[in-house]
C-alpha positions as CSV (number, residue, x, y, z in Angstrom):
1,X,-16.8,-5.3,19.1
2,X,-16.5,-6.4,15.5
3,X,-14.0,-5.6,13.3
4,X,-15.4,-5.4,10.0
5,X,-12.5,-6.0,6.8
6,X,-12.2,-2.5,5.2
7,X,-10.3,-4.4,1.7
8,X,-9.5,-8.1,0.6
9,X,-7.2,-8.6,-2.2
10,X,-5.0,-10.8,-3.7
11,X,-1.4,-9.8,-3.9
12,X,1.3,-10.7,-6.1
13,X,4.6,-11.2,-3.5
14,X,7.9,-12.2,-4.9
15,X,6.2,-14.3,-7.6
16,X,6.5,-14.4,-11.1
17,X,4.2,-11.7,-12.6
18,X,1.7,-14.6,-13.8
19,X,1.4,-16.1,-10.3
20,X,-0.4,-15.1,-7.0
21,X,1.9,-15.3,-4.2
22,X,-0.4,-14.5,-1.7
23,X,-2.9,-12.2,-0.4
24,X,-3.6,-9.5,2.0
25,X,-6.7,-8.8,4.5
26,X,-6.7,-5.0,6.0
27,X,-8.8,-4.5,9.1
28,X,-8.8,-0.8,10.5
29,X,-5.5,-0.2,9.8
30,X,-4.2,-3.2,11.0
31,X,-2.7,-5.4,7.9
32,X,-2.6,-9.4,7.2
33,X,-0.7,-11.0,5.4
34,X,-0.5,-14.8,4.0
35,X,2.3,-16.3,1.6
36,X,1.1,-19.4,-0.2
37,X,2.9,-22.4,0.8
38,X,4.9,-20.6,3.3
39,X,3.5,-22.3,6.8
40,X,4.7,-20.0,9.9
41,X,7.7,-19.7,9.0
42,X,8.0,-17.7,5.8
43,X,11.9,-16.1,5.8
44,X,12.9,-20.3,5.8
45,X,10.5,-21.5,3.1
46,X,10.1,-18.5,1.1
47,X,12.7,-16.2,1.7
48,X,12.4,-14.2,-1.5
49,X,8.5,-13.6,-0.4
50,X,9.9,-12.8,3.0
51,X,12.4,-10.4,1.9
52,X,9.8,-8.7,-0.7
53,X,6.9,-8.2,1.9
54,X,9.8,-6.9,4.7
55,X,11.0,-3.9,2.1
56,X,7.3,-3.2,1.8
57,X,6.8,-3.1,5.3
58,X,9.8,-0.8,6.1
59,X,8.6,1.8,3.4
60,X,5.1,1.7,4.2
61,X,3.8,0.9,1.1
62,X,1.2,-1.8,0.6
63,X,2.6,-5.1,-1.7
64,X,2.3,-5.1,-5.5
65,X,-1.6,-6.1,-6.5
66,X,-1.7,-9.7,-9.0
């Protein structure tokens, strides 16, 4: 079964408003995310990212678009 992407976009996340903080790939319903220059470990390198996407998470609302 192949899951085609329904939307790829870049996403501005707890970045200056001139700056791309990262971007998003939704599949189905099913959401991923990627904070530049975070690693696997985003709350300890970019906690301010971290903290942004998880208030977008708990409201259900998508991140801010760059």
């Amino acid at each position: 079964m192949t899951i085609k992407p329904a939307s790829h976009q870049n996403d501005k996340i707890g970045t200056p408003k001139e700056q791309v903080g990262g971007w998003t790939e939704v599949y189905e319903g099913l959401t991923f995310v990627t904070v530049r220059g975070a690693g696997h470990e985003v709350p300890l390198f970019k906690p301010r990212a971290a903290f942004e996407l998880f208030k977008y998470f708990l409201t259900g609302k998508p991140p801010p678009k760059a």
